[in-house]
N, C-alpha and C positions, 0 to 999 in steps of 0.2 A: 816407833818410840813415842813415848807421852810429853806432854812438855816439862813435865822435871829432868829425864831423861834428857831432851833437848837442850834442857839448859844448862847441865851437870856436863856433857860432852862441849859445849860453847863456852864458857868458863876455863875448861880445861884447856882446850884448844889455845884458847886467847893465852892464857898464863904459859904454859908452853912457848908460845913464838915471841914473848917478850917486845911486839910490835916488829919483827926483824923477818915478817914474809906474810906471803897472800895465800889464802888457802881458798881452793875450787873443789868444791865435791860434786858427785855425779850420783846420780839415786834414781829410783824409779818414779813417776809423778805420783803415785799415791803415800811414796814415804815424805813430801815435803809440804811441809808447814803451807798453809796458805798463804801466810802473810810472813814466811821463811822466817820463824822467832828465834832461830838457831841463827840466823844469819846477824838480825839483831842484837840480843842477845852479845856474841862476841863482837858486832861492831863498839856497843857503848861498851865494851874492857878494850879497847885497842886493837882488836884486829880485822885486817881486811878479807873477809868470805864471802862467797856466793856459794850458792847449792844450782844445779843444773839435771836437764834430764839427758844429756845426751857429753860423751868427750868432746866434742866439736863446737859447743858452745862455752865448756869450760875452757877451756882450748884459747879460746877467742877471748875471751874475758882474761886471762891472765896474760893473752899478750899486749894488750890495752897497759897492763902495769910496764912492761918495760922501756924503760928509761927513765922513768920518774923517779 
């Protein structure tokens, strides 16, 4: 996707989880942003995302959120 696409999906996302969860996507290394502008993007609306290229590092990253 292009980055309006990126950003139309990140927007959505964010407004969607009302700040009320963390989201981890998994993709393959040539679909992610170099500088992850999706990830951004929904960080400045409130929410918490990372993009990854593998489950086991999503994985790992989400379980960093619990307890907080």
């Amino acid at each position: 996707p292009g980055l309006f696409e990126r950003f139309l999906a990140a927007v959505a996302w964010a407004e969607e989880s009302r700040k009320a969860m963390h989201l981890a996507m998994v993709a393959r290394a040539e679909m992610i942003h170099p500088q992850k502008f999706g990830v951004l993007v929904a960080a400045n609306r409130g929410l918490a995302s990372n993009i990854f290229t593998t489950e086991v590092e999503a994985h790992a990253w989400l379980d960093a959120w619990d307890g907080q």
